[in-house]
SEKE-16474 format. One line per field, with one value per residue (C-alpha): residue number from 1; x, y, z. Coordinates in Angstrom, 2 decimals, decimal comma. Layout:
num = c(NUM:...) .
c1 = c(X:...) .
c2 = c(Y:...) .
c3 = c(Z:...) .
This chain:
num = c(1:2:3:4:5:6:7:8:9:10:11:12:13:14:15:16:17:18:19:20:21:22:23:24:25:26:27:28:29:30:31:32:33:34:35:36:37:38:39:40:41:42:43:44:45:46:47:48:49:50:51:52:53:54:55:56:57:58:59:60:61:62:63:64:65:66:67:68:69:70:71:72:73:74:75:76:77:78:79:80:81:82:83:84:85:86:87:88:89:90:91:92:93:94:95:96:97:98:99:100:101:102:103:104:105:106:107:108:109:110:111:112:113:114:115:116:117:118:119:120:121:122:123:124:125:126:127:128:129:130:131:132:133:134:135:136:137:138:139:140:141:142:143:144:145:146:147:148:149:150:151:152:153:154:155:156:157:158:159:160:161:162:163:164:165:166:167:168:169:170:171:172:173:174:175:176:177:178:179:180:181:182:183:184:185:186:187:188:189:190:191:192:193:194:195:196:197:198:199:200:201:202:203:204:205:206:207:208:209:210:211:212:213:214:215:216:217:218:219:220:221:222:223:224:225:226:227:228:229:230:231:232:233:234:235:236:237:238:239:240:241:242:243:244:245:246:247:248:249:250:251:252:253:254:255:256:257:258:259:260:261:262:263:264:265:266:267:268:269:270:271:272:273:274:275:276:277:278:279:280:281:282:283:284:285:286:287:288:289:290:291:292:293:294:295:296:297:298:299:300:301:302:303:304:305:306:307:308:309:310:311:312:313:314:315:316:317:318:319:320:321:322:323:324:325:326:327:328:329:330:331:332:333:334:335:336:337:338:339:340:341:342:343:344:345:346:347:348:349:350:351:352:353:354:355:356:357:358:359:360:361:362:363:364:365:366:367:368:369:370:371:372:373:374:375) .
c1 = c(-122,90:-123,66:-126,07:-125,73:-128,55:-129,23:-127,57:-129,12:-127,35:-128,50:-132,18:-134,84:-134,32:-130,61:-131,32:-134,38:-132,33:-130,03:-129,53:-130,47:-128,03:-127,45:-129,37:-128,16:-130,48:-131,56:-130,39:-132,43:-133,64:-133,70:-136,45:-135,82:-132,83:-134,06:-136,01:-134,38:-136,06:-134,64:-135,13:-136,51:-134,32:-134,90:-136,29:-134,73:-136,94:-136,14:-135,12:-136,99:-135,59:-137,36:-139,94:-139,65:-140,60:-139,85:-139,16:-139,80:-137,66:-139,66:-139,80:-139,73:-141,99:-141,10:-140,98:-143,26:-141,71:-143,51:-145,67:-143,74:-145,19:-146,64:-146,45:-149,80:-150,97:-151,93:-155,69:-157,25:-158,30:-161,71:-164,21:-166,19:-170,31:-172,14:-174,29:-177,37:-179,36:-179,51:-180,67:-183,36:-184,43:-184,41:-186,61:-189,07:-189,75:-190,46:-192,68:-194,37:-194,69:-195,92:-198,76:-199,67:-200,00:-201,39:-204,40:-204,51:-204,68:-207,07:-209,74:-209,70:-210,12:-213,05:-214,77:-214,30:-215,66:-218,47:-219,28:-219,48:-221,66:-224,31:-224,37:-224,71:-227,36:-229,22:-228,78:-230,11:-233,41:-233,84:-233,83:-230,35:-228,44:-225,42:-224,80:-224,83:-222,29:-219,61:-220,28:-219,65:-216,51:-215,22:-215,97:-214,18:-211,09:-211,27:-212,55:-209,96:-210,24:-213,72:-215,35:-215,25:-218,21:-220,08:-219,01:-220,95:-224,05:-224,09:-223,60:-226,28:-228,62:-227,79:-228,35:-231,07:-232,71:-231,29:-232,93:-236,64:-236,39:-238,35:-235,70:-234,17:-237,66:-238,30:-235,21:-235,95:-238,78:-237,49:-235,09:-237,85:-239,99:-236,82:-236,47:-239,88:-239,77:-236,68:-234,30:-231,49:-229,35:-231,20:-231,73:-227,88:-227,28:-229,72:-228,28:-224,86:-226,42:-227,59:-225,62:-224,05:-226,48:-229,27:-227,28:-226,58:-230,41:-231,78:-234,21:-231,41:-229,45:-232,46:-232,90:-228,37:-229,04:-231,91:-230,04:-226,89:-229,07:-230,69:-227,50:-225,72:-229,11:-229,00:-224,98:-225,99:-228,46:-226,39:-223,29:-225,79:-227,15:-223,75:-223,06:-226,17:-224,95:-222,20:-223,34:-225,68:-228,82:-231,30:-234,23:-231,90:-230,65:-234,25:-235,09:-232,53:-233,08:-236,60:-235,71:-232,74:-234,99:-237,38:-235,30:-233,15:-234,83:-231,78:-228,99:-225,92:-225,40:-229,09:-229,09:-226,01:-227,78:-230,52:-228,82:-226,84:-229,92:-231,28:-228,18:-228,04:-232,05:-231,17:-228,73:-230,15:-233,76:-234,84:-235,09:-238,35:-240,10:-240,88:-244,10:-245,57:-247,15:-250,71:-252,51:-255,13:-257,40:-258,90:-261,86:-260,94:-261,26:-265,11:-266,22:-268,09:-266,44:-267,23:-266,02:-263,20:-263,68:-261,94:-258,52:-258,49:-255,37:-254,47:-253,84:-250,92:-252,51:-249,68:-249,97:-251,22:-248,09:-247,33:-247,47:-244,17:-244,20:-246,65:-244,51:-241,50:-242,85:-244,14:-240,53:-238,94:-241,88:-241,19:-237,33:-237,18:-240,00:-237,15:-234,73:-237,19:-238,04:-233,98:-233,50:-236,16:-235,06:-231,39:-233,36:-232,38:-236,18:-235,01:-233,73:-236,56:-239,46:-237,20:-237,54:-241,01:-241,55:-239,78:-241,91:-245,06:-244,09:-242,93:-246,19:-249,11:-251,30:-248,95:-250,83:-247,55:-246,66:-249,41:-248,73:-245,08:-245,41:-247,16:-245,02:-242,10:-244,19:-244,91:-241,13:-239,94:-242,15:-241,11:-237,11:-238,16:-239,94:-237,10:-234,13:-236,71:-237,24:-233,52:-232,52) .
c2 = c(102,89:106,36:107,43:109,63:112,62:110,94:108,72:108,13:104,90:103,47:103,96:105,24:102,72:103,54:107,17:107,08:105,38:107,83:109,52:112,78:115,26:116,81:120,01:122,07:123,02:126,69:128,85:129,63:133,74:135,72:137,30:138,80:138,51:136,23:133,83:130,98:129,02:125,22:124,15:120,51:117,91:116,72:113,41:111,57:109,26:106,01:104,82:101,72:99,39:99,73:102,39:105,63:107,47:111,67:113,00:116,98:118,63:119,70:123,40:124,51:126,97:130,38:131,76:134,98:137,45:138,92:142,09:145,04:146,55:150,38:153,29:153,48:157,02:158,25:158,45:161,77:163,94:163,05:166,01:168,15:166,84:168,90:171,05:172,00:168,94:170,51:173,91:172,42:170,37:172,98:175,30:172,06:172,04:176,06:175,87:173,70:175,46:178,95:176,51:175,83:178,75:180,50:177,88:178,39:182,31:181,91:179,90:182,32:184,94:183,46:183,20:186,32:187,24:185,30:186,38:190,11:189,28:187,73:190,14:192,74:191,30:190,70:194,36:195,37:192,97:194,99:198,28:199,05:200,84:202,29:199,02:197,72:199,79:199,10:195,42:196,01:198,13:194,85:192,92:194,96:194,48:190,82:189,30:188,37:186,04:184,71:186,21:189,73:188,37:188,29:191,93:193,12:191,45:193,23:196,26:195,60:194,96:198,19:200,24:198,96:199,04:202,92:203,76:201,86:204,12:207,04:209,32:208,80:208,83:212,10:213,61:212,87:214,31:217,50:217,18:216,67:219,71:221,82:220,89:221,61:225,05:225,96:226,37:224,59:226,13:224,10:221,04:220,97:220,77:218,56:216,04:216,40:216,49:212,65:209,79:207,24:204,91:206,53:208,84:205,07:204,72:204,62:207,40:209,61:209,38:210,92:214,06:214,25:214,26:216,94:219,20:219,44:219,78:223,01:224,21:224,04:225,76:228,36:228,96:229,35:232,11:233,99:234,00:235,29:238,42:239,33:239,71:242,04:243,63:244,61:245,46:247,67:245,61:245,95:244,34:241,41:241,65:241,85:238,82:236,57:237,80:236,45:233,41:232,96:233,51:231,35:228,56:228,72:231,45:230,82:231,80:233,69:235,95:237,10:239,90:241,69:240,88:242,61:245,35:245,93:245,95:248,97:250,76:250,53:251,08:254,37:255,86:254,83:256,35:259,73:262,48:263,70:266,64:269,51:270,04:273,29:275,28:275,46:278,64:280,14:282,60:285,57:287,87:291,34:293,93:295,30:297,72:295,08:292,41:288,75:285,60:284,95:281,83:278,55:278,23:275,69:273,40:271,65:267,87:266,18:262,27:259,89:256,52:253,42:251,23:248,62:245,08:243,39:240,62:238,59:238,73:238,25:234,85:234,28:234,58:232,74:229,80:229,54:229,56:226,09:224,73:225,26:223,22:220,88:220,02:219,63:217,39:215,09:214,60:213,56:210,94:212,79:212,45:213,45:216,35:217,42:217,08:218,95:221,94:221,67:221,60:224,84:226,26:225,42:227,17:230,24:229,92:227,97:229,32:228,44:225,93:224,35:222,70:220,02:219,24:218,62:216,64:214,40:214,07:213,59:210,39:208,97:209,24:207,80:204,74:204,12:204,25:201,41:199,69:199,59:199,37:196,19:194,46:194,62:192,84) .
c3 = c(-77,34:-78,10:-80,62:-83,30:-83,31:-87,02:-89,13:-93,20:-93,01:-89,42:-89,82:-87,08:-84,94:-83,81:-84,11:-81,65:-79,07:-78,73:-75,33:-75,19:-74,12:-70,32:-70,40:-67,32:-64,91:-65,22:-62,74:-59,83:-60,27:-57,21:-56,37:-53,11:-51,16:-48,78:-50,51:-51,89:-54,98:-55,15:-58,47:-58,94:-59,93:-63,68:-64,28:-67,69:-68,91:-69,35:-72,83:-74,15:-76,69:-80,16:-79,32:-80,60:-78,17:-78,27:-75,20:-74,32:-72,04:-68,71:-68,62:-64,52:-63,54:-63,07:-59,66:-60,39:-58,23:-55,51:-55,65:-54,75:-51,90:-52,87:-50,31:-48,67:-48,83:-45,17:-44,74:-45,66:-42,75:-41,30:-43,25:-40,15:-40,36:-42,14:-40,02:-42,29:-40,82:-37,63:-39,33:-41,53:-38,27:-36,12:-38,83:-39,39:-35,49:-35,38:-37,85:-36,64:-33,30:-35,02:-37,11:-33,77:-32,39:-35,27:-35,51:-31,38:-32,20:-34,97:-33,25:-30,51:-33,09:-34,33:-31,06:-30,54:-33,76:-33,65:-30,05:-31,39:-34,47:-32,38:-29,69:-31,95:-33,92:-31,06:-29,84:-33,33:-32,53:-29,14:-31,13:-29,32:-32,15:-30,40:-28,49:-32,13:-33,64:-30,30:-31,43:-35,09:-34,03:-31,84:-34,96:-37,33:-35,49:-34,53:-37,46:-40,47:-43,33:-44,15:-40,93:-42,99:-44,61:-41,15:-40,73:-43,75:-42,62:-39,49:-40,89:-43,32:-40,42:-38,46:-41,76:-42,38:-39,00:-38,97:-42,23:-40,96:-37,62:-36,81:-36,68:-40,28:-41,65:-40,41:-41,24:-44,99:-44,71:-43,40:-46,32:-48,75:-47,53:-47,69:-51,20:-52,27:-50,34:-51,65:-49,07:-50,21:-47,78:-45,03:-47,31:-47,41:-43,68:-42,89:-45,31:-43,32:-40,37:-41,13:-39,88:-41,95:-42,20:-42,59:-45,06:-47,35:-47,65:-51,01:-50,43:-49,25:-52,97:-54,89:-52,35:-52,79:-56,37:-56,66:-54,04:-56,75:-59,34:-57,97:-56,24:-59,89:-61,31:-58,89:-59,59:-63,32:-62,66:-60,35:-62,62:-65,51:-62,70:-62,37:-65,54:-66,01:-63,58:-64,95:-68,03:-66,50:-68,16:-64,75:-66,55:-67,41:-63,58:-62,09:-64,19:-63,07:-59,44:-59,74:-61,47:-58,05:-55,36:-56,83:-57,36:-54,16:-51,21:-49,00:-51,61:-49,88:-52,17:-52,89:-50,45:-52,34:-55,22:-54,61:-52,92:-56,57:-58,78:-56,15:-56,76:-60,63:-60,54:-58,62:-60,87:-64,17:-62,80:-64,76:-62,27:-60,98:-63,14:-60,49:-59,55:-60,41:-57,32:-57,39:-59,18:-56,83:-58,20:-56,55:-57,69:-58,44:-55,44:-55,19:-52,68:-51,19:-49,20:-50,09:-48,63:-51,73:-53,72:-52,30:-54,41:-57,53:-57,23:-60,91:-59,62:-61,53:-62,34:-62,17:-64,62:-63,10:-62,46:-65,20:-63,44:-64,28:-61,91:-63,84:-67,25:-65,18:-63,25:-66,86:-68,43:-66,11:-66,11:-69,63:-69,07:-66,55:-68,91:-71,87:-69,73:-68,54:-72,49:-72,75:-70,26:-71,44:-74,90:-73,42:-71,68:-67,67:-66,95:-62,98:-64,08:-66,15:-63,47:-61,38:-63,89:-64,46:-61,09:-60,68:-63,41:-61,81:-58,75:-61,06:-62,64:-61,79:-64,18:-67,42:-69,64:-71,35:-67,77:-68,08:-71,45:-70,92:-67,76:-69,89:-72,76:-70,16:-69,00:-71,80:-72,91:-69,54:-70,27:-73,50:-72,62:-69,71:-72,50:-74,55:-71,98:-70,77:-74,11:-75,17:-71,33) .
């Protein structure tokens, strides 16, 4: 009996036991050529009297076809190894070598160094100053860095064992006496004459300063005598010869000087008024011969010279004591004992040089007063 799909007039019961219709099997897809998919066979349920029962139709599973197969790109080219590596290896391992040398170098430096320093400290100990100086000359070249410091100690020690010695004591004194006697000519190449350390002493720097002070002095005046000179002033000239030699005996140009103010004395003299011959008188002629009276001769009396080197040392005392007041009240007290001691040698007898040393003193003290309180 076949069913009908549904039927208003059969009810459910007729309808639901209706055979389903033949569904044809799907056909099989192909995936590849070669494969061959065999599709299942379908399984019809069973129909069971009065039971309503729905039945589904099995849907097969679809063959998924296979994945295509892609071109494989061929593998890149193997990339060269870097070489840097080997560079920054290689550099590491030099470097390494020239630390170790350098710190090899260096400690043999500073045995050498340190073998100079004490040998020539110990040659300054012995009184051995030349030795001394060879050692300080190794040192000098040998010793780097730090070891410089060691250097300037031995130095110190030879200067100082130069400047305590007998022979740089008595140059300065030669120096000093030049000073005083004004021969700054001599004073000048004794202080080149001196060696380099005993030219760093500190009581070598006062007698430097005191010769340029006198040289420039003594520059001044000349300057001023040739200018009188040319102006044909010879009192002016004399004057400023005086005050030259005084202050510097040894001056080059103080022959020539001299030899000027002669020459412009000469011409500028008066000439001589002539002497008138003498007037003898004789007796008148008598009969009787007498021994004739002895002739009178009229004597001319010439003035008694005026004594101008007193007002001139006088002049010239009073010209450094001038300066020497200057120098003071700008507070170069050096400078000002150097002028009065020029005037005293000008002129001894001068009663303004005490008085002014003093007053230089007494300023002096007050300046270190002061310069001491404000510290």
């Amino acid at each position: 009996m076949e069913g009908v799909p549904f039927c208003p007039f059969c009810g459910h019961a007729v309808a639901g036991v209706a055979a389903p219709k033949f569904v044809p099997p799907p056909v099989p897809v192909k995936a590849e050529p070669k494969v061959e998919v065999k599709p299942e066979p379908v399984v019809v349920a069973k129909v069971q009297s009065k039971v309503e029962a729905k039945v589904e139709p099995r849907v097969e599973p679809r063959a998924e076809p296979a994945p295509e197969r892609k071109m494989e790109a061929p593998p890149p080219e193997p990339v060269p190894a870097k070489k840097w590596p080997r560079w920054l290896a290689g550099l590491i391992v030099a470097g390494l070598a020239i630390v170790y040398i350098n710190g090899k170098f260096s400690n043999k430096q500073d045995t050498l160094c340190n073998d100079a320093i004490d040998s020539g400290l110990a040659l300054v100990a012995k009184g051995s100053l030349d030795g001394a100086r060879v050692k300080l000359s190794e040192a000098q070249n040998v010793c780097t860095g730090k070891s410089t410091a060691k250097v300037d100690d031995l130095q110190a020690a030879i200067s100082k064992a130069v400047v305590a010695s007998g022979g740089c004591q008595r140059s300065v004194r030669a120096i000093e006496r030049d000073l005083n006697g004004h021969r700054l000519q001599s004073a000048s190449k004794a202080l080149s004459a001196l060696d380099s350390d005993c030219a760093g002493a500190s009581t070598v720097d006062p007698l430097r300063k005191q010769l340029a002070r006198q040289q420039a002095a003594a520059a001044s005046i000349q300057v001023g005598v040739r200018q009188a000179l040319a102006s044909k002033d010879s009192v002016a000239a004399s004057s400023g010869i005086v005050k030259l030699e005084a202050l510097d005996r040894e001056f080059p140009e103080l022959p020539q000087l001299k030899a000027d103010l002669q020459a412009l004395t000469a011409v500028s003299a008066p000439a001589p008024e002539p002497v008138a011959p003498p007037v003898i008188e004789t007796a008148p002629a008598r009969p009787v011969q007498s021994e004739p009276a002895p002739p009178r001769v009229v004597e001319r009396t010439n003035p008694a010279p005026v004594d101008n080197g007193a007002a001139m040392r006088n002049e010239m005392a009073q010209s450094f004591l001038r300066d020497a007041e200057r120098s003071m009240n700008e507070g170069k007290f050096d400078a000002a004992k150097t002028y009065l001691d020029s005037a005293r040698r000008a002129d001894p007898n001068n009663a303004r040089i005490d008085s002014l040393s003093r007053r230089i003193r007494e300023r002096e003290r007050q300046v270190l007063q002061t310069e001491t309180t404000i510290k």
